[in-house]
C-alpha positions as CSV (number, residue, x, y, z in Angstrom):
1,X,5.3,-6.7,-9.3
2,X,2.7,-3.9,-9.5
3,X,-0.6,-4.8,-8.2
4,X,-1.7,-7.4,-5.3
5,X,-4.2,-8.8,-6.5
6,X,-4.4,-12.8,-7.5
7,X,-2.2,-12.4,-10.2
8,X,0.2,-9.9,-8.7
9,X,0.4,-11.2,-5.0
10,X,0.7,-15.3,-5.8
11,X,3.4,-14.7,-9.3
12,X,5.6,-12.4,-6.7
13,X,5.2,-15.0,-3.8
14,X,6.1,-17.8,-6.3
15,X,8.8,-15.6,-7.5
16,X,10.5,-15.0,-4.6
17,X,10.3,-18.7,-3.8
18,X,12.3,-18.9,-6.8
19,X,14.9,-17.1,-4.7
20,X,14.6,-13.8,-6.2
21,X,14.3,-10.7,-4.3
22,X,10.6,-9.2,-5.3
23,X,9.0,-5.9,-4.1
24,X,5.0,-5.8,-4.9
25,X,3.6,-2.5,-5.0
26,X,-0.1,-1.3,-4.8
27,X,-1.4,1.9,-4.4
28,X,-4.1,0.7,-1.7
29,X,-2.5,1.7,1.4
30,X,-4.6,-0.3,3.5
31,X,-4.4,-3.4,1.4
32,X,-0.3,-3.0,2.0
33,X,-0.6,-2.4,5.5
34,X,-2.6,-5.9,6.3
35,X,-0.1,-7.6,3.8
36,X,3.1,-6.2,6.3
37,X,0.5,-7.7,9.0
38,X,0.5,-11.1,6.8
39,X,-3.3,-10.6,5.9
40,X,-4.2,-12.2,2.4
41,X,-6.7,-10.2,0.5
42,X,-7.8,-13.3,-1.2
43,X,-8.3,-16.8,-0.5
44,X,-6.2,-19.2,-1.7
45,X,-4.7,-22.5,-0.4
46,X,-0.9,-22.2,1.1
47,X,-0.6,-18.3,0.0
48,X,-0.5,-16.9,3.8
49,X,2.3,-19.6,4.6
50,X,4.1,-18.9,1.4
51,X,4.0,-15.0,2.1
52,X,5.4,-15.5,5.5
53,X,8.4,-17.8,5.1
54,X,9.5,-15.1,2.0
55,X,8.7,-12.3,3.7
56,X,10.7,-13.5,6.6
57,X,13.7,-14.4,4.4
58,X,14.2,-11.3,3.3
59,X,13.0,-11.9,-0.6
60,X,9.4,-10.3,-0.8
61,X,8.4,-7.0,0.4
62,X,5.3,-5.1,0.1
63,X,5.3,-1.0,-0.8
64,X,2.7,1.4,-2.3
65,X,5.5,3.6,-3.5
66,X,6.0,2.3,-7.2
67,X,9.5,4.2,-7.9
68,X,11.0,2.6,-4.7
69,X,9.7,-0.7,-6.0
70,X,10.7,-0.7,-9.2
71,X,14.4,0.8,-8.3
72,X,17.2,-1.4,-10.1
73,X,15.2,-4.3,-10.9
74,X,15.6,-6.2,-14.0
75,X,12.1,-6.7,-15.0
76,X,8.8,-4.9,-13.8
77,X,5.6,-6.9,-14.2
78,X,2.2,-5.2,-14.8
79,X,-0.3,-7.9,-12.6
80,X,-3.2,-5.3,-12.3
81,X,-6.9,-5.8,-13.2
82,X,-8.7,-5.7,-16.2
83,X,-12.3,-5.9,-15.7
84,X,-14.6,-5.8,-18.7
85,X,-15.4,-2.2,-19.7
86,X,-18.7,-0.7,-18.9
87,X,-21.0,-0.2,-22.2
88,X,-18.9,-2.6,-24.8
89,X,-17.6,-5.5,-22.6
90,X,-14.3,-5.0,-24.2
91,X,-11.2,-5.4,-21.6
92,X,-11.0,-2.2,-19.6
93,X,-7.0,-1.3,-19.7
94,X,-6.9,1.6,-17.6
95,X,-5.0,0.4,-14.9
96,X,-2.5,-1.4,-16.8
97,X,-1.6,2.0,-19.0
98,X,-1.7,3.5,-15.8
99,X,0.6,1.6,-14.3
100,X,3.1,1.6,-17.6
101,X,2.9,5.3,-17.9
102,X,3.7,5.5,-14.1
103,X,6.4,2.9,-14.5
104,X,8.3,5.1,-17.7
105,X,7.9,8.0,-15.5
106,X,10.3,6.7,-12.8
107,X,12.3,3.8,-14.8
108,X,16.2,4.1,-13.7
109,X,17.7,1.1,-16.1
110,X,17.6,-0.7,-18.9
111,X,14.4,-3.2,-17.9
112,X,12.4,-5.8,-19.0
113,X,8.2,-4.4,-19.1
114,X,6.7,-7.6,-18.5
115,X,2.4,-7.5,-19.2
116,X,1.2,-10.3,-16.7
117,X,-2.6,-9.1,-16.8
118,X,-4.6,-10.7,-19.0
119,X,-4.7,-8.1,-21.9
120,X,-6.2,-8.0,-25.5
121,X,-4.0,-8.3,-28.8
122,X,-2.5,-5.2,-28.9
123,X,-2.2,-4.1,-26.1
124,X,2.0,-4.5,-25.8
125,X,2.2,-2.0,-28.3
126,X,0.7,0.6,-26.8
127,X,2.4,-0.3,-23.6
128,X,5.5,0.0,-25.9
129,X,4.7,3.4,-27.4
130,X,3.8,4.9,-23.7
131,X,7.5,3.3,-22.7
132,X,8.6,5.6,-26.2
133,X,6.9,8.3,-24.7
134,X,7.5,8.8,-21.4
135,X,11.3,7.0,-21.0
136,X,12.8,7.5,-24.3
137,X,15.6,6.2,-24.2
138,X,15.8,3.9,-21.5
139,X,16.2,0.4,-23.1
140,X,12.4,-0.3,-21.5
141,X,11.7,-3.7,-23.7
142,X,8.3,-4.8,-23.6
143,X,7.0,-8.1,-23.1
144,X,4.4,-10.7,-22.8
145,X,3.7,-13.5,-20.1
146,X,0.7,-14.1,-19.9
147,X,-0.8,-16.6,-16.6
148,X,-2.5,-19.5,-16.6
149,X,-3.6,-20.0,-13.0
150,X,-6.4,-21.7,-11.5
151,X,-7.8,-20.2,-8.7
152,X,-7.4,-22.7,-5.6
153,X,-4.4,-24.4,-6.8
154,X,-2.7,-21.2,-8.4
155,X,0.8,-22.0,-6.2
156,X,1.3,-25.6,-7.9
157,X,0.4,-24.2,-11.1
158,X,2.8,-21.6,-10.8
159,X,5.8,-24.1,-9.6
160,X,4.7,-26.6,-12.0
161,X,2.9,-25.5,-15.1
162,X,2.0,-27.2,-18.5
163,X,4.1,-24.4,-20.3
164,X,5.3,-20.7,-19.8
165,X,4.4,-18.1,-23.1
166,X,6.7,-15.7,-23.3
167,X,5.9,-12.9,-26.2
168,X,9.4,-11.1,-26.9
169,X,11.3,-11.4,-30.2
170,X,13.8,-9.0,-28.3
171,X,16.9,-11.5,-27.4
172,X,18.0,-9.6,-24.7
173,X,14.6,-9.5,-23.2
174,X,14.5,-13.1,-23.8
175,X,17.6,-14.2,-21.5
176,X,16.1,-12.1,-18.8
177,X,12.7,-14.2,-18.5
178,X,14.8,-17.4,-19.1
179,X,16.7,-16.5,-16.4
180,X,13.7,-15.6,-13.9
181,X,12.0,-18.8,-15.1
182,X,15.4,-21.1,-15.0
183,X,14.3,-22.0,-10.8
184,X,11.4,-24.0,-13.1
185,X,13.9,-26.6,-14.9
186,X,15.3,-28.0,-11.1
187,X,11.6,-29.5,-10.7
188,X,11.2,-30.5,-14.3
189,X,11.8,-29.5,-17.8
190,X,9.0,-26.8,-18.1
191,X,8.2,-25.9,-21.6
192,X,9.1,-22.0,-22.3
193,X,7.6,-20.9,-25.5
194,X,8.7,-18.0,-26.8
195,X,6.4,-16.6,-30.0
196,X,5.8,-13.3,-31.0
197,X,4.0,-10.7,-28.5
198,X,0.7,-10.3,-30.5
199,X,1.0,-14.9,-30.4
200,X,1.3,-14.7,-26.7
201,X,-1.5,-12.2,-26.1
202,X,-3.6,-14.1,-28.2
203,X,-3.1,-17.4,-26.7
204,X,-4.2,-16.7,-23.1
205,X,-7.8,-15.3,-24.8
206,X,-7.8,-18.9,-27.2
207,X,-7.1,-21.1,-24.2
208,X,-9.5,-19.3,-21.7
209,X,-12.2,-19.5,-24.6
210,X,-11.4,-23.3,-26.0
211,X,-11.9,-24.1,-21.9
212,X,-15.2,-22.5,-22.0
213,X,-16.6,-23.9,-24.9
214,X,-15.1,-27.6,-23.6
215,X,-17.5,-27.1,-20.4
216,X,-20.7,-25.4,-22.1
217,X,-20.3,-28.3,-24.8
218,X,-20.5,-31.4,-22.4
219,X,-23.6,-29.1,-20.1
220,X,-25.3,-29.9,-23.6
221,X,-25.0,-33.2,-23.6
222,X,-26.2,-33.3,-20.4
223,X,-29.4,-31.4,-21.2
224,X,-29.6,-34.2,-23.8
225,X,-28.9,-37.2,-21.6
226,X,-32.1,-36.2,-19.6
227,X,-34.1,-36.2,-22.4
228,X,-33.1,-39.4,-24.0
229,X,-32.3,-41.3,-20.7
230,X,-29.0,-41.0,-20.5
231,X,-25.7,-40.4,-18.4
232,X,-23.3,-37.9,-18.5
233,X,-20.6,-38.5,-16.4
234,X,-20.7,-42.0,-18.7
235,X,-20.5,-40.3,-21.6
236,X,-17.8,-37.7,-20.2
237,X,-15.5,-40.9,-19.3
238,X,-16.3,-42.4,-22.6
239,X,-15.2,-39.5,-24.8
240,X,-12.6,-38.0,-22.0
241,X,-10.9,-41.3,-23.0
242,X,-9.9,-40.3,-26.3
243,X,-6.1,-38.7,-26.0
244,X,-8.0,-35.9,-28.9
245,X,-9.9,-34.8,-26.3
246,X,-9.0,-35.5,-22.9
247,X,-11.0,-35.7,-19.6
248,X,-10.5,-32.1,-18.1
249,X,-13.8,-29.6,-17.8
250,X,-16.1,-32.1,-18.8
251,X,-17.5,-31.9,-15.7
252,X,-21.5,-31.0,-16.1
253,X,-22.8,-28.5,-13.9
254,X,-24.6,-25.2,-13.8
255,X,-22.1,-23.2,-16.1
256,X,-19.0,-21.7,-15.6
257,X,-17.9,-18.5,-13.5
258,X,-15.3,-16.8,-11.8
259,X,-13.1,-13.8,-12.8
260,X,-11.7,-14.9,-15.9
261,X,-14.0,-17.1,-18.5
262,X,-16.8,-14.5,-18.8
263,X,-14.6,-11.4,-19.5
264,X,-12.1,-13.1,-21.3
265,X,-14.4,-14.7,-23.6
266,X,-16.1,-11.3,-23.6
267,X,-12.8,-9.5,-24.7
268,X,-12.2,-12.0,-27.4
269,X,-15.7,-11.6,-29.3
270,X,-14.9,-7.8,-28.7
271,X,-11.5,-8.1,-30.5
272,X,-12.8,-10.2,-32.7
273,X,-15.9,-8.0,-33.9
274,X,-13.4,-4.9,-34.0
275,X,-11.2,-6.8,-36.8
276,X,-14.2,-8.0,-38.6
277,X,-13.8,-11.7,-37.8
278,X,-16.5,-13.3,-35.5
279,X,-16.3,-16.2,-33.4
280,X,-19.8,-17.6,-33.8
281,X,-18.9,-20.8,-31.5
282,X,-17.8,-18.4,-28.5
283,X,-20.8,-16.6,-28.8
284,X,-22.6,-19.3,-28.3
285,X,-20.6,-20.7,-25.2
286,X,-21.3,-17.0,-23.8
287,X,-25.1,-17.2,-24.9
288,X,-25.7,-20.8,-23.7
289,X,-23.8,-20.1,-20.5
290,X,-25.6,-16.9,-19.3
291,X,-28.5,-18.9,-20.2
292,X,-27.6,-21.8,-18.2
293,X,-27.5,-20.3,-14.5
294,X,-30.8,-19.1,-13.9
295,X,-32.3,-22.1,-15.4
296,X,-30.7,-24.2,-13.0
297,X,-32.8,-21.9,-10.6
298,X,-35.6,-23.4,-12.6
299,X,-34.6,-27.4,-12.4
300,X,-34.8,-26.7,-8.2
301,X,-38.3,-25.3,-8.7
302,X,-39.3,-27.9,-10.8
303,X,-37.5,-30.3,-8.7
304,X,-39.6,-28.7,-5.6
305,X,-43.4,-29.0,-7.7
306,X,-43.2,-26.3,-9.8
307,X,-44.4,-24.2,-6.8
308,X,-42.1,-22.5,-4.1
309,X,-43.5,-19.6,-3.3
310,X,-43.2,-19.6,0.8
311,X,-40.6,-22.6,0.8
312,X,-37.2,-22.3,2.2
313,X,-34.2,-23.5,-0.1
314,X,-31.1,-24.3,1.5
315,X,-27.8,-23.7,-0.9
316,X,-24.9,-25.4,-0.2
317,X,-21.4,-23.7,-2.1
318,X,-21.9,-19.8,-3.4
319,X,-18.4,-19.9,-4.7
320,X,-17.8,-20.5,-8.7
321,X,-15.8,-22.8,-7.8
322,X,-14.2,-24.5,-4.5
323,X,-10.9,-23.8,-2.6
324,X,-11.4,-20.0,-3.6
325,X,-13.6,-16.8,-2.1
326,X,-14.1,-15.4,-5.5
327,X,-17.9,-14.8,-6.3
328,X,-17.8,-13.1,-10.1
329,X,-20.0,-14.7,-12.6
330,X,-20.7,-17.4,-9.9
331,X,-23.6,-19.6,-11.0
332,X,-25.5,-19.4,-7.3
333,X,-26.5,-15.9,-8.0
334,X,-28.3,-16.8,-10.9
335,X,-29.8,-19.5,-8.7
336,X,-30.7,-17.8,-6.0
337,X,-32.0,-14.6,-7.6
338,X,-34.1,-17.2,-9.8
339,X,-35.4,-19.0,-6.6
340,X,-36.2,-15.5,-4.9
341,X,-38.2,-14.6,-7.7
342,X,-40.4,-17.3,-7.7
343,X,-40.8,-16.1,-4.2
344,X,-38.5,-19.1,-2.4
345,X,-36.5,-17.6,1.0
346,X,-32.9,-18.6,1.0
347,X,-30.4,-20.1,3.2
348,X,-26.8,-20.6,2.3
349,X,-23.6,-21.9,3.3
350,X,-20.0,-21.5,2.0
351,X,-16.6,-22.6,3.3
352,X,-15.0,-19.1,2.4
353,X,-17.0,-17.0,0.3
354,X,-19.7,-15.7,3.1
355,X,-18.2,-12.1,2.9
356,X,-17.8,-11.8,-0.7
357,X,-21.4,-12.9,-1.3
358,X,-23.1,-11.1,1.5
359,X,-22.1,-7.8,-0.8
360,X,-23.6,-9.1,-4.0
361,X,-26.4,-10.9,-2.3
362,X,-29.8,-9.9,-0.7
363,X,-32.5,-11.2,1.5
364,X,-30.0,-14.7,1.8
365,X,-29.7,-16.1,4.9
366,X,-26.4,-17.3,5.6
367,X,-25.3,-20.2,7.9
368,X,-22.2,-21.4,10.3
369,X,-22.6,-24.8,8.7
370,X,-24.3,-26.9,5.7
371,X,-26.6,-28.7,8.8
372,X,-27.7,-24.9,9.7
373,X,-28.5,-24.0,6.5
374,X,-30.4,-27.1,5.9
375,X,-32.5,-26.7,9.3
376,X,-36.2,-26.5,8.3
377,X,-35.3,-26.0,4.6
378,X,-37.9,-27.7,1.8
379,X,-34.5,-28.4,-0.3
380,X,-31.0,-28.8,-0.2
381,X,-29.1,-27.8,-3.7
382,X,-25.2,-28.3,-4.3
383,X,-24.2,-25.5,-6.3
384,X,-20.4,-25.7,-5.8
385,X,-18.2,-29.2,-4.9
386,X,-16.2,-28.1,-1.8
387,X,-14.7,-31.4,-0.3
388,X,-16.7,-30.8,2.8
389,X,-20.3,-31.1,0.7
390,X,-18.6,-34.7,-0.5
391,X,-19.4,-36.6,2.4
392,X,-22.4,-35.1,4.4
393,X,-24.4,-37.0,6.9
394,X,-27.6,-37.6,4.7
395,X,-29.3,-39.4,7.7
396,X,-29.1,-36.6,9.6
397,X,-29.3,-33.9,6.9
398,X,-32.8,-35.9,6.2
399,X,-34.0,-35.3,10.1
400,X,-33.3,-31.5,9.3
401,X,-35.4,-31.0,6.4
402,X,-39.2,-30.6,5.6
403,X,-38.6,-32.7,2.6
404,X,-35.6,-35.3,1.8
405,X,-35.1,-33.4,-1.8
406,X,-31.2,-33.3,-2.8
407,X,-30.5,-31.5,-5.8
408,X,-27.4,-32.1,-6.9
409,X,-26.0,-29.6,-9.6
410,X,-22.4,-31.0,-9.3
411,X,-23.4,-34.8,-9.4
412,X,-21.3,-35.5,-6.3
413,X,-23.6,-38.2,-5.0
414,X,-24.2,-41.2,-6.6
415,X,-28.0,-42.3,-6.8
416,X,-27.7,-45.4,-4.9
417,X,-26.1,-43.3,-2.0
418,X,-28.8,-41.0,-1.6
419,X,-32.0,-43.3,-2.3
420,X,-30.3,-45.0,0.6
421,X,-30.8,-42.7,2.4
422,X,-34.2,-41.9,2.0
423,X,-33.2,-39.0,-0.2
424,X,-35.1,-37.6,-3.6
425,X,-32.2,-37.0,-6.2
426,X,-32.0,-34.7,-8.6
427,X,-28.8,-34.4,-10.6
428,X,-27.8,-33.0,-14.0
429,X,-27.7,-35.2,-17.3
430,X,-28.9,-38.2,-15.0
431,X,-31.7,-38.9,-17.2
432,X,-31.1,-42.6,-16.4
């Protein structure tokens, strides 16, 4: 598995659950080191334990020396980033022909290439012709497997996934990934679809995108149940309901984030444009999205008289999303940076992603717990849903604040709840 990061590090730890022996390789030296010392470099749920119990079996190792790692295996997966490029937005695939060239350069056997970074169409060829290149000769086939994990409950995904894409029409190449994937069909009968390599590359950008739009869609409707009085998490239920649609990322909030929706549906408009076939509906989502943070910074101000110059806001949740430390694209930097503008100080509080957001954050205070961060604040805003936000002490969140303001960008509380206790509540598409 080359590269540690969330894709690399949880698909080699879910691997070697599987029972097969996995080496990850990375050239950070230091990030190696603290893995040997059982150190995550991300947060997510049940990886540490995972780690350890494979790690001390004797299945997964950790090494920044990529022809030692790659030595006899059977199939070498490319799990590095690709971060949208500087200038265009497109994909930036550096690493990953990096990592391919660096692969041919050292490849022993016959092996199975196997792209695991999320890549544009395309991109398995070139991999292919830098496998031509540089191993001639060495049976290198290339393939696509492209993940589908959600960050904070990537391990269950990964045991137990709505389906596996595999892009290969090479037969040999296919019994090797039906073989690394057979572990799957002890806990159930887990879908493998095999499809053409361009297919699979393809359907990792559609599903990302079809997500996104699904989420900007019902934010909408939210916009428009405030202004005609309203519900949305009624109207969610209601058309979540219908098996054509289906209840999943209809949740209203403040818009999405995180470290693949923006880039991804970034790449695809980019691929798109570049074959002379644009997807007006996902430039839209990306439009209405980008659009969408800061003016939730906007609903607080109003929420807080239009007027917060001097005021103190406390955030609760800087995350994109809970269970995770991963702050790209998150939704509270829009907030807050909207909130300092109109000249608002800001105190915040997050599970796990303090350190992350301390480095793309300035002039935040940040807090040991949500009480702290509400302490003399003139609001309290829920920007991300961690379990821990679900069940606050209102009555004594209320004797901490100048003002009993709660604005409530996920909707966790119900109305009734927090008029109970003595609590202003704002929430999104609420208009009702």
């Amino acid at each position: 598995m080359i590269g540690t990061g969330y894709v690399g590090l949880v698909s080699g730890a879910c691997f070697s659950d599987f029972g097969h022996d996995v080496v990850c390789v990375d050239k950070d030296a230091r990030k190696i080191e603290l893995l040997h010392q059982n150190v995550m470099p991300i947060y997510e749920p049940g990886l540490a334990e995972l780690v350890a119990s494979n790690v001390k079996a004797g299945r997964l190792s950790f090494t920044t020396d990529l022809a030692e790692g790659i030595k006899d295996a059977d199939a070498i997966f490319i799990g590095v980033g690709t971060p949208s490029r500087r200038g265009d937005g497109h994909a930036d695939l550096t690493y990953v022909f990096a990592a391919a060239q660096e692969i041919a350069e050292n490849l022993t056997k016959d092996s199975v290439i196997v792209t695991k970074s999320t890549v544009p169409v395309g991109t398995g060829d070139e991999v292919e012709r830098i496998m031509n290149e540089f191993a001639p000769g060495k049976g290198a086939m290339v393939v696509s497997n492209p993940e589908f994990l959600r960050e904070g409950a990537a391990i269950e995904d990964f045991k137990r996934p709505d389906r596996v894409v595999i892009g290969t029409e090479d037969e040999k190449a296919r019994d090797v990934m039906r073989a690394i994937y057979r572990p799957l069909s002890l806990n159930q009968n887990a879908p493998l679809l095999f499809v053409g390599r361009r297919t699979s590359e393809l359907i990792k950008y559609a599903a990302n995108a079809f997500l996104a739009v699904k989420i900007t869609f019902i934010n909408e409707i939210a916009d428009l149940c405030e202004q005609v009085g309203a519900n949305v998490q009624e109207v969610s239920r209601g058309i979540g309901m219908d098996n054509r649609i289906g209840a999943k990322f209809l949740h209203a909030g403040p818009g999405y984030g995180g470290s693949c929706f923006p880039k991804d549906t970034l790449a695809l408009m980019k691929t798109a444009d570049d074959n002379d076939t644009p997807l007006r509906i996902v430039e839209a989502t990306v439009q209405v999205n980008d659009a969408r943070k800061r003016a939730m910074g906007r609903k607080v101000i109003k929420a807080m008289g239009g007027d917060v110059r001097g005021k103190s806001v406390a955030i609760l949740g800087l995350t994109f999303k809970p269970n995770t430390d991963d702050m790209r694209d998150a939704p509270s930097i829009a907030v807050i940076q909207a909130l300092q503008d109109a000249g608002a100080t800001v105190k915040a509080y997050d599970p796990e992603g303090v350190e992350q957001a301390s480095k793309m954050l300035t002039d935040v205070e940040f807090s040991e717990s949500p009480y702290a961060a509400a302490d003399g604040a003139d609001a309290l805003v829920i920007v991300t849903e961690w379990d821990e936000f679900r069940a606050l002490d209102l009555g004594r969140m209320k004797g901490l604040l100048k003002t009993p303001l709660l604005v409530d960008l996920r909707n966790i509380y119900p109305p009734e709840e927090a008029a109970k206790a003595g609590f202003t509540l704002v929430g999104v598409g609420r208009g009702a």
